[in-house]
N, C-alpha and C positions, 0 to 999 in steps of 0.2 A: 459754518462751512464744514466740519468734521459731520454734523449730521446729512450735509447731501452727500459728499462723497462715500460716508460711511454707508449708505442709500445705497449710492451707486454701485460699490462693488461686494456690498451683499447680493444685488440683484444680479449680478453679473456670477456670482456665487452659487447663487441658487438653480441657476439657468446653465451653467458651464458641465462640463462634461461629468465632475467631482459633485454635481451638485442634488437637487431634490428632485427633479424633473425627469423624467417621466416618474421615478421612483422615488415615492415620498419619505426619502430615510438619506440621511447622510454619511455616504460611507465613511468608514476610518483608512484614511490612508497616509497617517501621518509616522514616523517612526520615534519621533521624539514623544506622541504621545502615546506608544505602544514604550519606552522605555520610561514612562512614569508609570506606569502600570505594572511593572516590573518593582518599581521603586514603592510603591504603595501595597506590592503583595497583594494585586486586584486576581480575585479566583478567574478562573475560564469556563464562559457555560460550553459547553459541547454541545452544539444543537444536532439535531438528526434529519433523517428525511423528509421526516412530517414536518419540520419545521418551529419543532418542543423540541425543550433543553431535555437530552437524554443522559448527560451526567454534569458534574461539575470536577474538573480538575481544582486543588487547592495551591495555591500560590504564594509562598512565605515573600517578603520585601526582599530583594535582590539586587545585584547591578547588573547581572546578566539578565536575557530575554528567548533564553533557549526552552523553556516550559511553552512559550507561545509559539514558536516554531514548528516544536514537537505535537504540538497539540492545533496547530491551523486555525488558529483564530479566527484566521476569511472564510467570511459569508458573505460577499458580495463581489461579481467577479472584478470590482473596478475596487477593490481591497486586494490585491494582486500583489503589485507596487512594494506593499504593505513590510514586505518578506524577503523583498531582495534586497541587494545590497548590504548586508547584514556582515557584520563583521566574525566571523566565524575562524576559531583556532583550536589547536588541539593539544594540550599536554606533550610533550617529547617523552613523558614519563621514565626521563633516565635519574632524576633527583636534580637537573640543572634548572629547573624553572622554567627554561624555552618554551615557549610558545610558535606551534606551525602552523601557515595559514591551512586551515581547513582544504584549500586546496590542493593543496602539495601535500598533505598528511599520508595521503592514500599513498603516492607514489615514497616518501622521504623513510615514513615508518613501518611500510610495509603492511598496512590497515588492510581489512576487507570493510564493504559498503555498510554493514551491519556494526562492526567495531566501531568504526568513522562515526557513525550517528550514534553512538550510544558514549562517544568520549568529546562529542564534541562540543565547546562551548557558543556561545554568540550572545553578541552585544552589539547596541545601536553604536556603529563608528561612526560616530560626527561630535562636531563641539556640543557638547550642552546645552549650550545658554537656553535654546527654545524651549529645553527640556526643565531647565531652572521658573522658566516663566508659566509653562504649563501646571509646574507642578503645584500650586495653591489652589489655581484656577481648576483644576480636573478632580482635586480632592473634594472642591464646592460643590458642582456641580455633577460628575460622573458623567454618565451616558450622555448629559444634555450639552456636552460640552461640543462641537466639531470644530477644528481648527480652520477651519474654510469658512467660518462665520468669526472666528476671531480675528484671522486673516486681515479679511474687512474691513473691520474695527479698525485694527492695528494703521492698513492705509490709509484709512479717512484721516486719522487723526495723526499720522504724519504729514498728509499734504493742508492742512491747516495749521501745523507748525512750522513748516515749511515754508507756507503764504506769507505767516506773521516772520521766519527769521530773515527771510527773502527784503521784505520789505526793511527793517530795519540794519540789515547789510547795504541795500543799496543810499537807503540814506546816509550810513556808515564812509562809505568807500566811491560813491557817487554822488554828494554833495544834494542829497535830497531826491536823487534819482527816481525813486519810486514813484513820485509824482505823474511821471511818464508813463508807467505801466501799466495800464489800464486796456478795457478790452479784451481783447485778444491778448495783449502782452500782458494780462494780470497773471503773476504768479502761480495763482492756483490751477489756468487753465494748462500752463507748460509743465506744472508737476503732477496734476492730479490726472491730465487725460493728453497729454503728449511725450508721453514715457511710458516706457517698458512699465514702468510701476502699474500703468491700465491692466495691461495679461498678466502680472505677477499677482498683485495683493489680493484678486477673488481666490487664486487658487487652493492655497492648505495647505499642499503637499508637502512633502519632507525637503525637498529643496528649496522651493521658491519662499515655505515659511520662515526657511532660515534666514534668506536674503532681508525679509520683511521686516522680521526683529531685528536683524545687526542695522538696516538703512533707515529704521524708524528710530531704535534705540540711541543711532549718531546724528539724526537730524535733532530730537529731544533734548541728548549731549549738548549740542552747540549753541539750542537756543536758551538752556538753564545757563551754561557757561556767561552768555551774553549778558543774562541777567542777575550775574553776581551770586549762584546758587551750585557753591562748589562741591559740596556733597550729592546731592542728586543728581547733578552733573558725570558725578563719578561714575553711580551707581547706574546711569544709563548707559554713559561708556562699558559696562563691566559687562552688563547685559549683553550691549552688539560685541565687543569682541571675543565675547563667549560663544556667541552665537556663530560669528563667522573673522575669526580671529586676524584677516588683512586687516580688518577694520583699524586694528590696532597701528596701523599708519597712516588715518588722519592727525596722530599726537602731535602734529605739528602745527594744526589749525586751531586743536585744542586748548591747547598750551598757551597757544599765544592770545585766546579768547580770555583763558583765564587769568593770566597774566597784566594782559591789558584792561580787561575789566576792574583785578581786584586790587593794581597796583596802589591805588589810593586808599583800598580798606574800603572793607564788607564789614557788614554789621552782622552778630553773630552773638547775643543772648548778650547784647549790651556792651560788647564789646567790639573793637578794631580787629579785623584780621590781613596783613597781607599779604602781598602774593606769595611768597614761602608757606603763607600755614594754608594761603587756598590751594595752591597746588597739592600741601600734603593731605587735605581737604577731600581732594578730586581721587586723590592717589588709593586714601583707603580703601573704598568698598572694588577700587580693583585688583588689587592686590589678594583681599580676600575672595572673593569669587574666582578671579584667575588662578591662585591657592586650589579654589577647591575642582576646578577643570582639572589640574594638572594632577592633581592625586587620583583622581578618580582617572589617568590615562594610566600611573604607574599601578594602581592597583590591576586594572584591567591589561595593559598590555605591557606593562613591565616598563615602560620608560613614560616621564611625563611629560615628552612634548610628542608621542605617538598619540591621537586620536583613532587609529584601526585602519586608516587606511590600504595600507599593505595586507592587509586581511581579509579586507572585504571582497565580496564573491561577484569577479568583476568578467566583462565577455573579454571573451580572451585576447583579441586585439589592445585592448587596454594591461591587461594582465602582463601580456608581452612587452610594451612600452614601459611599464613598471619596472620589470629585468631589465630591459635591457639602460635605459636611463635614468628610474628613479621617481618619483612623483616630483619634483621642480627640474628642469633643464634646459640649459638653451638649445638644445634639438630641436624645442617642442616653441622657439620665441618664433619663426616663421608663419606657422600652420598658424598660431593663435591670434600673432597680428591682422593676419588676412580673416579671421571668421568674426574677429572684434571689433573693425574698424571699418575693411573694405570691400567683404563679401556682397556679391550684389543678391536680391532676391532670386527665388527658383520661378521660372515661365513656365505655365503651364496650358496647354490650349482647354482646358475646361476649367471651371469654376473652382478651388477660386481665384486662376488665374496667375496670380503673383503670390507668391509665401517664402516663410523664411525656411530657410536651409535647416534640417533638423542640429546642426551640429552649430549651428549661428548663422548668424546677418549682420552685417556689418552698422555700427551707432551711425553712420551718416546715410541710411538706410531708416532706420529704425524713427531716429528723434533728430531728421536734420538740422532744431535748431543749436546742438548741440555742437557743430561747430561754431558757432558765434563764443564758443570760451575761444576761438582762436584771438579775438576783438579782445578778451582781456589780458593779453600775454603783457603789455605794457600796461604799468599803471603808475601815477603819480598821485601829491598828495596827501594826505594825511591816512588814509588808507592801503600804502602800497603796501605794510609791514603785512596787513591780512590778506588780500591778495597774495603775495606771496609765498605767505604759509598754504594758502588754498593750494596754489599749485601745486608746492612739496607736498602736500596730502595726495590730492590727486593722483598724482605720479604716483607717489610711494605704493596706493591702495591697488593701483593698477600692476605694478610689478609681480607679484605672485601672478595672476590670472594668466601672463604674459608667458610667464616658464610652467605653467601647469603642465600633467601629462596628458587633462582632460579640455575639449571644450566648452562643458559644459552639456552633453548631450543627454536627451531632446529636450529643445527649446526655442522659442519665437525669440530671435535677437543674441544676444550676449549676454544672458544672466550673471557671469560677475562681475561687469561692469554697475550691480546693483547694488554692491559695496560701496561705491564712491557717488552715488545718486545725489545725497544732497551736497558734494561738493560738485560734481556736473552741474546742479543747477544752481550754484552760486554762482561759478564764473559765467555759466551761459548769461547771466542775468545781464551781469556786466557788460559783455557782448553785445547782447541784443540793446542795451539800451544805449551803447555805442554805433550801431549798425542806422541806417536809413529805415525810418518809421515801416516802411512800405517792403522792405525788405526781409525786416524782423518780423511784420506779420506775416507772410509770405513762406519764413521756415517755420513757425507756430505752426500755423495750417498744417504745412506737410507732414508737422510731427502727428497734430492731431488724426488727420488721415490714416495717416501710417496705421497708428497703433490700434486706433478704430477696427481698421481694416485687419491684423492682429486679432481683434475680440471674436468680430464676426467669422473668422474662417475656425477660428478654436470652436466657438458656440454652436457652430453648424457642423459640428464629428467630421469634416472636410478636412481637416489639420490634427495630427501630424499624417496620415495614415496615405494621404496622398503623394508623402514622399519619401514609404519607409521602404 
């Protein structure tokens, strides 16, 4: 199963806008692998007009990423992307150690353009983790590496962990459930090609990668957890919430995975361990990786729960919603409900017709079987303790997106609802297999549809540009 789908959205990879078609070279447009490159002290060719490298800048290892700024790394106009949203700040240069965001520098410290570029720093402002998991992988291979083929990977082989945790939750929590699932309601077909996860995992880019590794690295989570595998468990956990740190509010689904799996005792180099030493088990490798996020924000922006945000080089509508509120606020719990849940598609009288809103589409738009988690709000049983915890994950992982200052924009649907993915599709499961046969395949379909319809308006350069 991981090799068809991994098939599929290589293909969908190769073909999409980031990808080899018409031009047989894969651009870089990733940021997390622009700041391993930083991290590995990778020189910069300087190519010229002719299209020959005409110098080489030298690059010692770094945590900043301002040599590649300075020096334009892009060569390919769809390596653009590549360079904004950079987190850029400036010395105060009084002896206090303040840091200003690059934009306010000019106006705060009284800079001219030329001062400003020549003091300014920059660094990729986002969590890590993609950056943690790039970085062995890009050492191995270098140029061969593009994150739109790992991408890929990554999806395939979440919606095959996905199939198998699916199936062993519904027998968990629905007395053999899975039995039912079949066809249309097989697992793989609602996670692998009737979700957002279809336009997400061919892409690479700097956002949707990140979603990729936090919602593969928590489906992985849950299903080591399942299987009594409390170290690796951890250290997948540590990966997605590095990567995109809500993640860190499914621990309630977690927890109770591992709790209840190891209450009896895990075997462990001939030994019993229970659920105290699994959880401390689970706990290490995230302690340590979140450890080393957090130092890596204090080194860089002076506090370690700052990731750059407030720094980065944002359009000034966003910029001003940051003054004026903050990056989390309930100002912002309105506008976000409406583009996450019940935004309708944009009409459009030419092809392709229907698309999402640059700024979101609402999930019962997007993946209508996703209301059938409504179907699991009640559960009894021997399973309602995990249910439950699903929900308190759910919830929990959805609250940040909720008070964001951003929508997420541009994007087909609600990309942070892609944090909580394989908890959307555990309860939906439930749902649907609670729902009338006839009904569940009914919202499968439309999800399939939907998202289908999603690929084809991306693949065809028709999407976004038609509704910027």
């Amino acid at each position: 199963m991981w090799v068809i789908f991994a098939g599929l959205y290589m293909a969908l990879a190769a073909l999409g806008p980031n990808g080899v078609v018409p031009v047989p070279v894969w651009p870089r447009i990733n940021q997390h692998q622009l700041q391993v490159r930083a991290w590995l002290g990778e020189d910069i060719e300087v190519v010229g007009a002719s299209g020959e490298v005409g110098r080489v800048v030298e690059v010692r290892p770094r945590l900043d990423v301002t040599p590649y700024l300075r020096d334009r790394v892009v060569g390919d106009p769809r390596e653009a992307a590549l360079l904004g949203n950079l987190a850029c700040v400036v010395p105060a240069g009084d002896g206090s150690g303040r840091l200003i965001p690059a934009q306010q520098a000019a106006q705060r410290l009284g800079l001219s353009q030329e001062q400003l570029l020549d003091r300014m720093v920059c660094h990729v402002g986002f969590p890590p983790g993609p950056a943690f998991l790039l970085l062995p992988i890009h050492a191995a291979l270098r140029g061969l590496l593009a994150t739109q083929w790992l991408s890929a990977l990554l999806g395939g082989l979440a919606v095959a962990v996905m199939d198998r945790l699916l199936r062993l939750w519904l027998d968990e929590v629905a007395g053999g459930g899975s039995r039912a699932m079949t066809g249309v309601l097989s697992p793989s077909v609602l996670a692998g090609i009737g979700t957002l996860w279809l336009w997400a995992a061919p892409d690479g880019g700097t956002w949707l990668f990140a979603h990729v590794v936090a919602a593969s690295g928590l489906a992985v989570a849950l299903l080591l957890a399942w299987h009594g595998r409390p170290f690796a468990c951890g250290l997948a956990f540590a990966l997605a919430i590095t990567a995109r740190p809500p993640v860190l509010l499914a621990l309630p689904l977690l927890a109770a995975l591992v709790v209840g799996r190891m209450a009896r005792g895990v075997r462990r180099r001939g030994r019993r361990t229970g659920a105290p030493g699994a959880l401390a088990l689970t706990a290490l490798p995230v302690l340590v990786l979140g450890g080393v996020a957090l130092a890596l924000n204090e080194v860089r922006f002076g506090s370690p729960f700052d990731f750059g945000y407030a720094a980065m080089i944002t359009p000034p509508q966003l910029a001003q919603r940051l003054a004026e509120h903050g990056q989390f606020s309930l100002d912002y719990l309105g506008r976000n409900l409406r583009f996450l849940f019940v935004q309708p598609p944009r009409l459009l009288a030419q092809f392709p017709f229907a698309v999402s809103d640059p700024q979101g589409m609402g999930v019962l738009f997007v993946t209508p079987a996703f209301a059938a988690v409504l179907a699991a709000a009640r559960s009894a049983g021997r399973g309602r303790r995990l249910v439950a915890a699903a929900w308190a994950s759910l919830i929990a992982v959805t609250v940040p997106a909720l008070l964001y200052f951003n929508t997420g924009w541009v994007q087909w649907g609600g990309r942070f609802l892609l944090d909580g993915w394989p908890l959307w599709l555990l309860l939906a499961a439930i749902g649907l297999q609670r729902l009338d046969r006839r009904l569940a395949v009914a919202l499968v379909l439309l999800s399939v549809a939907s998202n289908l319809w999603a690929v084809v308006a991306t693949l065809s350069r028709a999407w976004p540009g038609c509704v910027m």
